[in-house]
C-alpha positions as CSV (number, residue, x, y, z in Angstrom):
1,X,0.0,0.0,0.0
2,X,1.4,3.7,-1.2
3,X,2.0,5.7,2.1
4,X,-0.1,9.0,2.0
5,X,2.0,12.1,3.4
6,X,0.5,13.6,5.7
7,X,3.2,16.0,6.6
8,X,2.2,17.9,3.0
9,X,-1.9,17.6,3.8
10,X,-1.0,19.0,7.2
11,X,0.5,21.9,6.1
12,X,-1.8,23.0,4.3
13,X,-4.1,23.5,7.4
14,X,-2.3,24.9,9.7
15,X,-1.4,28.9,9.4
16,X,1.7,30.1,8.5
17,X,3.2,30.5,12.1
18,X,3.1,27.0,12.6
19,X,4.0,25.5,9.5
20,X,6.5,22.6,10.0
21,X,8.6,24.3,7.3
22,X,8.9,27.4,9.3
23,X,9.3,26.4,13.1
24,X,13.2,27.4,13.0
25,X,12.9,31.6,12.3
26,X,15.5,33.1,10.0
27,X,15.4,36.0,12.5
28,X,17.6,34.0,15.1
29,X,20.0,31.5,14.4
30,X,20.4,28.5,15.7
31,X,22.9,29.3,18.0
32,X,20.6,32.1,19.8
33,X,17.8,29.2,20.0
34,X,16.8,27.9,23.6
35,X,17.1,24.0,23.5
36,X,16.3,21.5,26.0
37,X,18.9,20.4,28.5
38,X,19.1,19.3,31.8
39,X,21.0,21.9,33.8
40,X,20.4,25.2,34.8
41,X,21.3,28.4,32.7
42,X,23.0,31.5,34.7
43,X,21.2,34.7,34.6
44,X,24.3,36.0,32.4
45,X,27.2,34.3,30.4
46,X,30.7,36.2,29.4
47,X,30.4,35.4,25.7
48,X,33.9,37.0,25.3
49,X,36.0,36.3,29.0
50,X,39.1,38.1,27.4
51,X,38.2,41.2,25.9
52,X,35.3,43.9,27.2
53,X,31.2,42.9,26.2
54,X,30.2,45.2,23.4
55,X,27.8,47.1,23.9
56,X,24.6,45.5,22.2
57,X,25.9,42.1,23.6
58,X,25.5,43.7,27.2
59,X,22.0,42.4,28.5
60,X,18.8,41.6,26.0
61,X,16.0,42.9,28.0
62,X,13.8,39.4,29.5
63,X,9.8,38.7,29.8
64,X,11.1,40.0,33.5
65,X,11.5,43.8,32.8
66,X,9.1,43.6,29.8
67,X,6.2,42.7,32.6
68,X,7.7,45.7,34.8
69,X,7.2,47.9,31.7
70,X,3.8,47.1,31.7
71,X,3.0,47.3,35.2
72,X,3.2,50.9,35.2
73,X,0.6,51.6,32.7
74,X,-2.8,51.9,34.3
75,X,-4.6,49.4,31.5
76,X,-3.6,46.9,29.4
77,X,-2.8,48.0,25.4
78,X,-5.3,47.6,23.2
79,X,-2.7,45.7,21.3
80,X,-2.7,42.7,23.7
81,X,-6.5,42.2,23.2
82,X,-5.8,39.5,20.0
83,X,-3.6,37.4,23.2
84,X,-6.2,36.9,25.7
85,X,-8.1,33.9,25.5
86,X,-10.7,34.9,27.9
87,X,-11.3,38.0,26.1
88,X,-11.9,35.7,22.7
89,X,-14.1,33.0,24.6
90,X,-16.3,36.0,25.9
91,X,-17.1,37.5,22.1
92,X,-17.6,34.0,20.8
93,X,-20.2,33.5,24.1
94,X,-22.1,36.5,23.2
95,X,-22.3,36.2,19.5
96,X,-20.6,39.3,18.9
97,X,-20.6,40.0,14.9
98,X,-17.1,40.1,13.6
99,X,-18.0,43.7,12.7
100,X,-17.3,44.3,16.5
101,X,-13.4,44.3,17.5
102,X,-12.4,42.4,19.9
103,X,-10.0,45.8,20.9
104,X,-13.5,47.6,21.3
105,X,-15.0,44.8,23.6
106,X,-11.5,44.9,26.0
107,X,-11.9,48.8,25.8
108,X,-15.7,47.7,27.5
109,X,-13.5,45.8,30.5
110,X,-11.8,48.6,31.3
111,X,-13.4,51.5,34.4
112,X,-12.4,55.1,34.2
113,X,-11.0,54.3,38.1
114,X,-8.5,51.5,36.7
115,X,-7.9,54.0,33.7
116,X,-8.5,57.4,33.8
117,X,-7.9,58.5,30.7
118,X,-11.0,59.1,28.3
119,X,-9.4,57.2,25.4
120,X,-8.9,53.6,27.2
121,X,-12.0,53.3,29.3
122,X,-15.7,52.9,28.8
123,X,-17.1,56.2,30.5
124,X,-18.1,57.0,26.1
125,X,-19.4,53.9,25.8
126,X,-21.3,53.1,29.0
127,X,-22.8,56.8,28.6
128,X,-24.5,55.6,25.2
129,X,-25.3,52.2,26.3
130,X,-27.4,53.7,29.2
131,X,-29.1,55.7,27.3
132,X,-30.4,52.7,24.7
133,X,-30.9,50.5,27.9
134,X,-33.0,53.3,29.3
135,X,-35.0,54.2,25.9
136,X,-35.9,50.4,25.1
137,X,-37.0,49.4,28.8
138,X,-39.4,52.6,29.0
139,X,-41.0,51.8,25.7
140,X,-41.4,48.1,26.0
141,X,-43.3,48.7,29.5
142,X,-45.3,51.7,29.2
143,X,-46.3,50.5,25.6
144,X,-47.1,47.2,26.8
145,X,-48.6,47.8,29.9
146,X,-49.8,51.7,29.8
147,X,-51.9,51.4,33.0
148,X,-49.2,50.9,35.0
149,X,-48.4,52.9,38.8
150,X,-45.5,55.2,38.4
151,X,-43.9,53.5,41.2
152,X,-44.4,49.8,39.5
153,X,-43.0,51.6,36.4
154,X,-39.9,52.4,38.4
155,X,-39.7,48.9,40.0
156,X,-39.9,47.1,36.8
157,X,-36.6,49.3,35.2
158,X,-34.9,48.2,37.4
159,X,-35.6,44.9,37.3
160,X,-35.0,44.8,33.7
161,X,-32.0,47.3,33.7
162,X,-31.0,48.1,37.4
163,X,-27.2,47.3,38.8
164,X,-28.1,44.5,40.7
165,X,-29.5,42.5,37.3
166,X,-26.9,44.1,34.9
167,X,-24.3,42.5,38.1
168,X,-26.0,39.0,37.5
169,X,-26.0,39.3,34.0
170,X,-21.9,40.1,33.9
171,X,-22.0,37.5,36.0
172,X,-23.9,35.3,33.8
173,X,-21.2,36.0,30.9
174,X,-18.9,34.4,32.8
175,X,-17.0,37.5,33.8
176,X,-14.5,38.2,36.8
177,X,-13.4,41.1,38.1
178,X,-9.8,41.4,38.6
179,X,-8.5,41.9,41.9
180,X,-6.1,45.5,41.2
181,X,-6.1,46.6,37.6
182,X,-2.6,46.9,35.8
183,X,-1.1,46.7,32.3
184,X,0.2,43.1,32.9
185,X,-3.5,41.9,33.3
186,X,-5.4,39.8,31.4
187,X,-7.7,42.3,28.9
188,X,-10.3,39.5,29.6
189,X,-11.0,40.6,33.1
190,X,-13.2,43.1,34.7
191,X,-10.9,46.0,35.5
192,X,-11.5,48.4,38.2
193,X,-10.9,49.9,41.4
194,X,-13.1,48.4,44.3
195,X,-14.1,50.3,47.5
196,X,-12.9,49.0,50.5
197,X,-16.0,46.9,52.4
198,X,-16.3,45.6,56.1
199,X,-16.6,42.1,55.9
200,X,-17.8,40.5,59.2
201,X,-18.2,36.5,59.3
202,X,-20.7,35.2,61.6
203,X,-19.7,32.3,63.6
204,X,-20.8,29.3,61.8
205,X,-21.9,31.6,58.7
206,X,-20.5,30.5,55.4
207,X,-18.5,32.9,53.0
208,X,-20.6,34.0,50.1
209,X,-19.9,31.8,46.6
210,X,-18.3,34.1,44.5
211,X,-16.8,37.8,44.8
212,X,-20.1,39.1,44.4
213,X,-22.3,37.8,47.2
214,X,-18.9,38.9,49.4
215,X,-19.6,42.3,48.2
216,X,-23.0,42.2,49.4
217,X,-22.0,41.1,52.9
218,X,-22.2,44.9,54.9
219,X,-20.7,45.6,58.2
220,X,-22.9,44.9,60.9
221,X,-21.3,46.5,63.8
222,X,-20.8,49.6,62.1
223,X,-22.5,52.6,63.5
224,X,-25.0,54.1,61.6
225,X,-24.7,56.9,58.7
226,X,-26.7,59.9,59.1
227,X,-27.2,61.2,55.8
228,X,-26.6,65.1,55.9
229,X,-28.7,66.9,53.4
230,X,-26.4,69.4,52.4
231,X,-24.2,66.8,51.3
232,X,-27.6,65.3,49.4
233,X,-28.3,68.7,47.7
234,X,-24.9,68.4,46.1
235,X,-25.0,68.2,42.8
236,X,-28.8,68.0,43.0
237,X,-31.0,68.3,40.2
238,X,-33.8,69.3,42.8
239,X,-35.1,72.4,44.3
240,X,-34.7,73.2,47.7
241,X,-33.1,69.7,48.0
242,X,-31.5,71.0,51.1
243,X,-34.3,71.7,53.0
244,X,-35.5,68.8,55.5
245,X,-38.6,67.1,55.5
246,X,-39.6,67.6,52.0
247,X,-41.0,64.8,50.7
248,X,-39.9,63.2,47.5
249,X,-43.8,62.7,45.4
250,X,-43.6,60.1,42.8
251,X,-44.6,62.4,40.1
252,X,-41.6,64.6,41.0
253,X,-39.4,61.2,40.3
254,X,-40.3,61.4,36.7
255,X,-38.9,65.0,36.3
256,X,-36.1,65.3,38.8
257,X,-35.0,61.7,39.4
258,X,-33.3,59.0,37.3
259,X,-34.5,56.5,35.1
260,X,-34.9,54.6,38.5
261,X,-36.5,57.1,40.5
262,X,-33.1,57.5,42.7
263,X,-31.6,60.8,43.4
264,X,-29.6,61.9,40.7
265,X,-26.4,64.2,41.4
266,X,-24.5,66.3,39.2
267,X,-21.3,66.0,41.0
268,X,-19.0,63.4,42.2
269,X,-16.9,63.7,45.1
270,X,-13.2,62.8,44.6
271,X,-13.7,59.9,46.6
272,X,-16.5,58.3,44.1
273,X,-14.0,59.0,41.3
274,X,-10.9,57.0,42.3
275,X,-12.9,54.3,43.4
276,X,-16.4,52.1,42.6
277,X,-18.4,49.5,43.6
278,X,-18.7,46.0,42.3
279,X,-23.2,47.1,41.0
280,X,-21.4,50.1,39.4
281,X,-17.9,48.4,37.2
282,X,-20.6,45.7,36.1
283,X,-23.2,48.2,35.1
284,X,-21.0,50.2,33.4
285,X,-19.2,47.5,31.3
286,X,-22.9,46.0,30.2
287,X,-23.6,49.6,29.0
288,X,-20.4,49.5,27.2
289,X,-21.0,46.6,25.3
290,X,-24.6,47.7,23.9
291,X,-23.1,51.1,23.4
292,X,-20.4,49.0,21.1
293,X,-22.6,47.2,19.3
294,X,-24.6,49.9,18.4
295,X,-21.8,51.9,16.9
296,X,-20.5,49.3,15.1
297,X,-23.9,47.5,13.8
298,X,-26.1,50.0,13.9
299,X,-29.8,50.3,15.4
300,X,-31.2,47.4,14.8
301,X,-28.6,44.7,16.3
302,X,-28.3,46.8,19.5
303,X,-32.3,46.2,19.3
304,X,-31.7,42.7,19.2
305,X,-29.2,42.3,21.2
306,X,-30.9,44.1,24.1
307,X,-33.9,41.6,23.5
308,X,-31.9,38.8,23.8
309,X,-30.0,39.6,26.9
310,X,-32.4,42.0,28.8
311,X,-35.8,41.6,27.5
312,X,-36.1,38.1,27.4
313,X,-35.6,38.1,31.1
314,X,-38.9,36.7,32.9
315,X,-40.5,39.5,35.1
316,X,-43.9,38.9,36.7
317,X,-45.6,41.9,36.9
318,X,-48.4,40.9,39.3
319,X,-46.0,40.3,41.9
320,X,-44.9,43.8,42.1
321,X,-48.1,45.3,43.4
322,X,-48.7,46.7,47.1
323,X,-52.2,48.2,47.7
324,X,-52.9,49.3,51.6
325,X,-56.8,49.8,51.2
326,X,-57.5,47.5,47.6
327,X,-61.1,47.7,48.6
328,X,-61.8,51.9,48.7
329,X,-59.1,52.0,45.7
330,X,-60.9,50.0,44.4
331,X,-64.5,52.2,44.7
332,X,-62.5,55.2,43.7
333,X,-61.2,54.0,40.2
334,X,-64.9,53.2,39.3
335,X,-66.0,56.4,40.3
336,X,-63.4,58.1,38.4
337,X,-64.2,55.7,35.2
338,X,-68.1,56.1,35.9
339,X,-68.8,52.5,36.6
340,X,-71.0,51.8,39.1
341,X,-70.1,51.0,42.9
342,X,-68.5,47.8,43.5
343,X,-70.4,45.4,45.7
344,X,-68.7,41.8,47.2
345,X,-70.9,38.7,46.7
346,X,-70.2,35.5,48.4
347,X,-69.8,32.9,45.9
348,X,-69.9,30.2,47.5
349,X,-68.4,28.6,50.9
350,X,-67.3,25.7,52.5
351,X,-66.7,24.4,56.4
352,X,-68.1,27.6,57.8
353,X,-68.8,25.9,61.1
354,X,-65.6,24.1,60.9
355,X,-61.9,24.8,61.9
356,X,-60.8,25.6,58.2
357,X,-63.4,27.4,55.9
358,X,-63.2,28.6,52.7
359,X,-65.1,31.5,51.3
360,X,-65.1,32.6,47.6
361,X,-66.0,36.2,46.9
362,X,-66.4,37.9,43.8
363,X,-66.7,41.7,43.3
364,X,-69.3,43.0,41.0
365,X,-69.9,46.6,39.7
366,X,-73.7,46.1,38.1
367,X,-73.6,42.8,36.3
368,X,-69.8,42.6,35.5
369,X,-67.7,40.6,37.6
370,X,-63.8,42.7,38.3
371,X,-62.7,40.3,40.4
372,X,-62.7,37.1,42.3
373,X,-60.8,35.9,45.6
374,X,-60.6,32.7,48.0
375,X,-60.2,33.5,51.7
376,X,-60.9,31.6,55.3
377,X,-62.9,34.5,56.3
378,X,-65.1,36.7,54.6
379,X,-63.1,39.9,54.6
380,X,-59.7,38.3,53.5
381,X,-61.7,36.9,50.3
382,X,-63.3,40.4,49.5
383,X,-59.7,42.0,49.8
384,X,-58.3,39.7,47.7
385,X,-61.5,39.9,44.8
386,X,-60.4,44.1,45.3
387,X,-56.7,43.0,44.3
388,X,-57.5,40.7,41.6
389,X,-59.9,43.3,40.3
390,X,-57.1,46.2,40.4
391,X,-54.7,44.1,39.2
392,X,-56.7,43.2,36.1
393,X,-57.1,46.9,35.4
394,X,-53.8,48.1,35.8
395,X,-52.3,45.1,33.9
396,X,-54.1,45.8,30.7
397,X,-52.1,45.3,27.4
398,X,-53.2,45.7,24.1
399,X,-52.5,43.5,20.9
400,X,-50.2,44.4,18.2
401,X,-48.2,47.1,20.2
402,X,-45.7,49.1,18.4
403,X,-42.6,50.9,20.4
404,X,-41.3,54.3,19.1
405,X,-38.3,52.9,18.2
406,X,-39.5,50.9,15.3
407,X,-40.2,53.6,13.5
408,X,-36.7,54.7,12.8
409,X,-35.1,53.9,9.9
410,X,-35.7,53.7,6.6
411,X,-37.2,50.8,6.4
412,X,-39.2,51.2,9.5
413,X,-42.7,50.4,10.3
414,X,-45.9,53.2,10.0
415,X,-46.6,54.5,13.2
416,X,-49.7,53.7,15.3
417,X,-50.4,55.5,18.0
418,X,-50.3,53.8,21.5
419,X,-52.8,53.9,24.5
420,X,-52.4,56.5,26.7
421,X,-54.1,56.2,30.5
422,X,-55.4,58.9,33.0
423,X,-52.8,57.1,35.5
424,X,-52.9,55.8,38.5
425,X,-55.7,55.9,41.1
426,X,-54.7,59.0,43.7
427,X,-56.5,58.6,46.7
């Protein structure tokens, strides 16, 4: 039988760096070659005992001081982001188009505390990102559900786009956060600059599974923090934010708040800027990364990837509801809507005389039914027929909803107006 070669079929695979042909360089000899042997090198040989070292035969400069070099930058360089095999894995897990450069996704890694300078971090990025983040969750919710209390509106955002789910989604991706930024770093870690945090370990407590459920462990013999509200006012987008005992109304939120309805301050104290939290670097670096796909594919794959990774996240919205008084809520919104006064009907019952009854209410305004609820007494079933009936109205979605944002383009959809509600029930 005719041998085949294999040495000819298997160069032609391989790329040209690892060629059989072309493992011995012509840019070193084979003198200058490192070759196996069994004893130890010294750091420096005489190559010429009798006569003085020339000059470029003095020292060649080792993976030692090259590492030093790097250490004193305060990032990687971008040109190390084709080494990292973390940094590849990571584009390849979130099906990154080729269109997006793997230098732009390490530029996403990197916080403007590990590197401040404007050109190597993601403060650009993350700023864009935010905004996108921001603009798709408000449409998708208040288009889909336009009944919706301001204050559920506010829960749900962050749900879908708050720091602590934007932290379990960089955690999902498989990222790690890097323990003190550098050069010498791999560009496929998180890198920032992490506040200092109390930890205290209860006796028989067990440490928290990864770095981020340490982070979330607080001190609990530290004393308490007044907050000062000068030091609120700060930066304040509010008026008279310095004053005390102003209360914060939810429809002020919407004007003067964030997309969160937190405080939102101009100003950062010096303090903030050197360093960060763990919710902040792994908000910041999921901004990035829509920010970067966005400039690089456009509108539309941002959409999608934003659906894929945020939207597609299960939220149930009936679980987010807290009514004091459902049942005179519940006689106000049909006053307001001119439907007649709700009235509670017993359904039907079980056990009454016995240790465990069951009553099922229903609440009726004329002949329509709003709601229905199972209790052991009468009044827990009529409270809960007033929250099933304010939760159906309040969850109402209509078919065939269009967002804003699908009108842009060129190619983009006719716009059809939304519905628009009165709001929420003010008692």
């Amino acid at each position: 039988m005719k041998p085949l070669p294999l040495l000819r079929w298997s160069g032609s695979v391989l790329s040209p760096r690892t060629r059989p042909c072309c493992f011995h360089s012509p840019l070193f000899p084979l003198s200058a070659q490192r070759h196996q042997a069994t004893a130890a090198v010294p750091e420096q040989v005489e190559l010429f005992p009798d006569d003085n070292v020339p000059a470029k035969h003095e020292r060649i400069p080792s993976n030692i001081q090259r590492e030093a070099s790097l250490r004193t930058l305060p990032s990687p360089p971008p040109s190390h982001a084709s080494r990292s095999a973390k940094l590849a894995a990571l584009h390849a897990r979130l099906s990154l188009s080729p269109r997006v450069p793997i230098e732009t996704l390490a530029r996403c890694l990197i916080d403007s505390t590990a590197d401040p300078h404007p050109d190597f971090n993601n403060s650009s990025l993350a700023s864009l990102g935010r905004n996108l983040l921001s603009y798709y969750t408000a449409e998708a919710i208040l288009c889909r559900y336009p009944r919706l209390p301001t204050a559920v509106v506010f829960a749900a955002m962050s749900a879908y786009s708050g720091p602590k789910t934007l932290t379990t989604i960089t955690r999902e991706w498989g990222v790690e956060i890097v323990a003190e930024p550098g050069g010498e770093v791999d560009m496929g870690y998180l890198q920032c600059r992490r506040e200092d945090s109390i930890l205290i370990k209860k006796a028989g407590q067990k440490k928290g599974k990864t770095e981020f459920e340490d982070e979330q462990i607080q001190a609990l013999e530290a004393p308490a923090v007044v907050e000062d509200p000068k030091a609120l006012a700060e930066g304040s987008n509010r008026p008279n934010a310095e004053k005390q005992g102003w209360r914060r109304g939810v429809s002020s939120m919407t004007v003067y708040d964030d997309e969160f309805g937190d405080l939102v301050h101009q100003t950062q104290s010096k303090k903030n800027v050197e360093k960060t939290t763990v919710e902040d670097a792994c908000s910041k670096f999921v901004h990035a990364v829509v920010g970067a796909v966005y400039l690089h594919r456009g509108r539309s794959a941002a959409k999608m990837f934003f659906k894929e990774h945020i939207l597609s996240r299960h939220l149930e919205m009936s679980k987010m509801f807290e009514f004091r008084q459902p049942t005179r809520d519940l006689s106000r919104l049909c006053a307001r809507e001119g439907f007649e006064s709700p009235v509670a009907r017993n359904l039907s019952e079980t056990g009454r005389l016995s240790r465990h009854p069951v009553f099922v209410v229903g609440v009726f305004s004329g002949r329509e039914k709003l709601g229905e609820g199972i209790g052991a007494s009468l009044d827990e079933a009529r409270t809960r027929a007033s929250v099933a009936a304010l939760r159906g109205w309040y969850l109402y979605s209509p078919l065939n909803v269009k967002v804003p944002s699908e009108t842009e383009g060129p190619n983009a959809k006719q716009w059809q107006p939304v519905h628009i509600d009165i709001g929420e029930v003010v008692v």
